[in-house]
N, C-alpha and C positions, 0 to 999 in steps of 0.2 A: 504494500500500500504506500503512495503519495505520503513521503511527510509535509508539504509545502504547505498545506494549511496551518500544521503545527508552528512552521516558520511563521508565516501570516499573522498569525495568531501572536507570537511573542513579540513581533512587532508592534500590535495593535493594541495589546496589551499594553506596552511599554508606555505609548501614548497615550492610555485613558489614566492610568497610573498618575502620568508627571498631569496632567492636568487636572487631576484630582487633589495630588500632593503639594500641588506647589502653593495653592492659597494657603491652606492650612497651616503651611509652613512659615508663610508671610504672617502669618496672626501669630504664631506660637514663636516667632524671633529665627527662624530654622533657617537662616539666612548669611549669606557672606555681607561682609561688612567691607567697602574702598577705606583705606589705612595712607593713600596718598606716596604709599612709599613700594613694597612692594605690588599691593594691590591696586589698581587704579582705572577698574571699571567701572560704571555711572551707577549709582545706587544700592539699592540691595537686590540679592539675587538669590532666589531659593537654591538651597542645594540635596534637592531632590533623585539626582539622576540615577543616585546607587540607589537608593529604594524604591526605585520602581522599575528599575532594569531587572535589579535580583531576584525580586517577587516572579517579573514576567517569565524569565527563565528557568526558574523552580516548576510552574506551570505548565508551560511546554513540555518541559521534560517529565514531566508524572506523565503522561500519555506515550512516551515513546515505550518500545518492546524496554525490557528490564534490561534486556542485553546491549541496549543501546544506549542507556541512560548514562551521563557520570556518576559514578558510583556514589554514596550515599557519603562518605568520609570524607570528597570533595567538596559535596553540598555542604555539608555541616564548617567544615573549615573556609570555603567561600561568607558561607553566613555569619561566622564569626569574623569575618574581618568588617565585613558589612556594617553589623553593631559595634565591632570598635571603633570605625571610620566614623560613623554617624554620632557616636557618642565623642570623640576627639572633636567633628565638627563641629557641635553645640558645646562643649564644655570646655574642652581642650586639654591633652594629656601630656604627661611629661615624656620624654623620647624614651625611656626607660621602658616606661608600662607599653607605651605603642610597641616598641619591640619584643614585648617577651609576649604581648599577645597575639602577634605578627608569628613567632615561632613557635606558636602552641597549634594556630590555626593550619602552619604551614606542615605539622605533622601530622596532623589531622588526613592532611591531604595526600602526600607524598608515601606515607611509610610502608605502602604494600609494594610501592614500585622502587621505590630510590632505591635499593642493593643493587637493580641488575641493568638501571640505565647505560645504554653505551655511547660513552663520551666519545668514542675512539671508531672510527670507521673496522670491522674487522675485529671486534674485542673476541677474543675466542672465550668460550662458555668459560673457562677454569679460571681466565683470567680475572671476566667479570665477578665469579665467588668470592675469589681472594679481597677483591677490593671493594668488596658490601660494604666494608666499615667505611671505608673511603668515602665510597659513592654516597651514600644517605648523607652526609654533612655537606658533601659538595649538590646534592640537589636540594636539599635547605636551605642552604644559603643561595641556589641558585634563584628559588621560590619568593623568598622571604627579599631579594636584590632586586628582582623583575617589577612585585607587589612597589616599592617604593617608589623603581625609577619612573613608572606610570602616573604616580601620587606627584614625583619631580618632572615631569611634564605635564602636566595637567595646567598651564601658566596661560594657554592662549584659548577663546574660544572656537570648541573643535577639536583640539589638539590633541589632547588624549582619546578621546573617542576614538579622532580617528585614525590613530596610530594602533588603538586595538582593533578596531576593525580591520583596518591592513592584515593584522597578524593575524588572525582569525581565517580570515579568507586562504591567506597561504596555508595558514597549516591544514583547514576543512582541505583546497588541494591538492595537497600534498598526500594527503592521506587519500585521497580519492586513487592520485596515482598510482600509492601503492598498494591498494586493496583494502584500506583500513575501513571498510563501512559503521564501525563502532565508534571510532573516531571522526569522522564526518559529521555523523547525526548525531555527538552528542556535542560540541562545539558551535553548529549554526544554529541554535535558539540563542545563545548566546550572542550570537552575531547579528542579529535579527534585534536583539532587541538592542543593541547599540546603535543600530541605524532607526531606531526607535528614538533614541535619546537625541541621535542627532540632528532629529528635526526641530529639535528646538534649541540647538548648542551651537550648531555650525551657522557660521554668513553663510549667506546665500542671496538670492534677487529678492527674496521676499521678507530677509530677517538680516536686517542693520547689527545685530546686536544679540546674544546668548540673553535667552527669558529663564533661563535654569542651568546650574554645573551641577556635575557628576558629584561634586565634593571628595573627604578619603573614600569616603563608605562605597562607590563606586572605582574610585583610581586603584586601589585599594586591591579590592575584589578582579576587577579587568586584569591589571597583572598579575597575580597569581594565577586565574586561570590560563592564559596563555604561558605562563609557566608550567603548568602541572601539565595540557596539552601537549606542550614541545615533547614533557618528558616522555608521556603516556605513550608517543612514537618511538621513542629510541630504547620502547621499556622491554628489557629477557626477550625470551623465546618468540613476543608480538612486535618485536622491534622490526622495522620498515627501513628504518635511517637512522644513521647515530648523530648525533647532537648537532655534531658540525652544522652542519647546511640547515637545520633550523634555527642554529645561531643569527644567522644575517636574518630571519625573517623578523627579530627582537633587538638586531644590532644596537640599532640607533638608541633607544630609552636606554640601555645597558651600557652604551659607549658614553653616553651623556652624564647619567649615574655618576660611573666610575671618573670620569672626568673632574666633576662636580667636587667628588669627596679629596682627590687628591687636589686640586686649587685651594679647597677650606680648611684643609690642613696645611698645608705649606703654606697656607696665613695665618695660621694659629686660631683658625674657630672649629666651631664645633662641626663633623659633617653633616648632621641634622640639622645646621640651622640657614634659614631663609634667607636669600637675596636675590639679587637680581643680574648672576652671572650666567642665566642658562642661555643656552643656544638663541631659545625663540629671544629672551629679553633682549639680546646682543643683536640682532638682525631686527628686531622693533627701532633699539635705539642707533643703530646704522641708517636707520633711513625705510625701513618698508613699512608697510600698512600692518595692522596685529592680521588683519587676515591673510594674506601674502605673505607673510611669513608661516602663519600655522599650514598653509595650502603647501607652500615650498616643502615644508619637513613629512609632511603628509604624504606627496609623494616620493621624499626622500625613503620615506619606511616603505610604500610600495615596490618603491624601483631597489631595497635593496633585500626584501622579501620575494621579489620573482627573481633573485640573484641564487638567493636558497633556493627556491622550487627547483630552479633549472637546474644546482648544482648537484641536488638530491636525487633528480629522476634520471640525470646523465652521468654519474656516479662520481663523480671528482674528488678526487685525491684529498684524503683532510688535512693533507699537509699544504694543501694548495689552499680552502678553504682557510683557515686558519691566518696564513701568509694573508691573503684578502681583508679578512678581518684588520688584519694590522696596521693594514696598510688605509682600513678606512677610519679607525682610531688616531694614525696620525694625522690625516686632512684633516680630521676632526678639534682632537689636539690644536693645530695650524691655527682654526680660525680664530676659535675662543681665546688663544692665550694672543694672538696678533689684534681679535677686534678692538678693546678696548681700548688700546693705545691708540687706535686708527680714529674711532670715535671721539679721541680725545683731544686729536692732531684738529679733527675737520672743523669741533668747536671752537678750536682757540682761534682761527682764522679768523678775519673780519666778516668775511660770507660763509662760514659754517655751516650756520644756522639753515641761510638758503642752502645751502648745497644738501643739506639731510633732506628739506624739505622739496627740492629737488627729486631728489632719490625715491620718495615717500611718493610721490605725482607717477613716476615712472611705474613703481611697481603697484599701483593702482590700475595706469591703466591694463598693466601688464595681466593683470589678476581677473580683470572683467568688467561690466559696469556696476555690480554689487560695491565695489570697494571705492569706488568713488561718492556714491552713499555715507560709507563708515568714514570715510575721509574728512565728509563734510561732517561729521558728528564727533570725531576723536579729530582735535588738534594734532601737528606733529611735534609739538614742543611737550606736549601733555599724557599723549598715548594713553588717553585714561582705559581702552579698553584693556590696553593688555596687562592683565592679570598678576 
């Protein structure tokens, strides 16, 4: 039988949800607050989207074959990040507690499969035994990295959404390729209803401006699952593909991550704490529109997710894979640690100013005519949309 309605349906769902959720959330304060400094979108903004993404996808899936479903330990560890997102959101938690309940939920999820994922193209059976102990802490940590770096892009409207949805789509592909039908149909309700979400998150012709974000409880939840995914493919005896080449489908939030923590250390702060060095801030404050930028990395994660697909299904060497990776970690590397001096060059000049704001006209028109809309709504000295 068709599951397309089931899809349909998580969709559809997703949307009677956020617009159910979102008033009531406006009355009860369940709202992101502009702070002027990192945050700097116009008003308050429900932060809905984890709680009615998650609901819509628990639904879906009670109707699929048993055998199809994510398993129950998923659920539960998905939902547990859900209620700590959502309670972080409203209350706000010390990085401490976020993390030990980040790795409670992430054992939930992992611990029947983490022994026998193969990290390694080729892992022979004996090998994988031996390094069960291994494996399980590096797919923890691999869970609990993923969960975050989604949470750390989550800055533009759109952006995370639709970076999980990128991932999503490749790895449902992926698995289609290699026969996974378990893995396919239990992945796109989830996908489904992120394209749920992001009708009301993403610019677009008809939407200047995000009427709802995902919050943790959603960023949260997105990464993890396309972590526990990735792994679910490279897992024992049902593995398809080992890690590698599902690597790139997740590069980008993972390279940006790690980035992140290594700049906030070799400044002496904390890695958990907020600012305004990520990628999307740096290409906002270079000059493009917050939607042109979220658009650029959007398909940046597409275009480096059909990189995995193709390297997955044509079997490529993981040492070639890997070298790849590297080599997009340092372009990556490149920009961020060169932008802000470049930024900083273009303001001291007499015409700076214009020249960003230059920049900012450009990749307006570049983007379409939605963003000349948000253009005319976010200054470029102000960028209040971006997040």
């Amino acid at each position: 039988m068709s599951q397309a309605p089931l899809y349909l349906n998580a969709f559809l769902l997703t949307v009677v949800l956020i617009v159910l959720f979102r008033d009531i959330a406006s009355r009860a304060g369940f709202v992101d607050r502009p702070d002027q400094e990192r945050k700097r979108h116009q008003g308050d903004v429900p932060l809905v989207g984890g709680l009615a993404m998650f609901p819509a996808f628990v639904v879906a899936s009670i109707f699929l074959a048993p055998d199809l479903r994510a398993p129950l330990g998923v659920m539960a560890g998905l939902g547990a990040l859900v209620v700590v997102g959502a309670i972080d959101d409203r209350f706000g938690l010390r990085a401490g507690v976020r993390l030990t309940a980040q790795t409670g939920a992430a054992l939930l999820m992992i611990w029947p499969i983490a022994p026998s994922v193969d990290w390694f193209a080729g892992t022979p059976a004996e090998v994988l035994a031996l390094a069960a102990f291994a494996g399980a802490p590096l797919a923890l940590v691999f869970v609990v990295g993923l969960a975050n770096a989604f949470n750390m892009m989550d800055g533009l409207d759109g952006l995370a959404g639709g970076a999980a949805a990128s991932a999503l789509f490749w790895l449902a592909l992926t698995a289609m390729a290699m026969g996974r039908e378990d893995a396919i149909v239990a992945a796109l309700p989830l996908l489904f209803s992120v394209l749920g979400f992001l009708v009301f998150n993403l610019r677009h012709r008809w939407r200047a401006k995000a009427s709802v974000f995902m919050g943790d409880a959603g960023s949260l939840m997105l990464g993890a699952a396309v972590a526990y995914f990735s792994l679910s493919l490279a897992n024992g005896g049902e593995r398809v593909v080992s890690m590698g080449p599902l690597l790139w489908i997740c590069a980008l939030p993972a390279i940006e991550t790690l980035s992140l923590i290594v700049r906030r250390l070799r400044a002496g702060r904390s890695p958990m704490a907020g600012d305004r060095r990520h990628l999307h801030h740096l290409l906002v404050d270079a000059g493009m529109s917050p939607r042109s930028a979220a658009a650029t990395l959007i398909v940046a994660c597409g275009t480096l997710g059909a990189l995995g697909y193709m390297a997955a299904i044509l079997g490529v060497d993981d040492l070639a894979i890997f070298v790849g990776l590297a080599l997009v970690a340092a372009l990556h590397s490149l920009v961020v640690w060169k932008a802000p001096a470049w930024i900083a060059l273009q303001l001291a000049k007499p015409d700076g100013a214009g020249a960003l704001q230059a920049a900012r006209s450009i990749s307006d028109r570049l983007a379409g005519p939605a963003s000349g809309l948000s253009a005319a709504i976010v200054s470029p000295a102000e960028t209040e949309e971006a997040r």
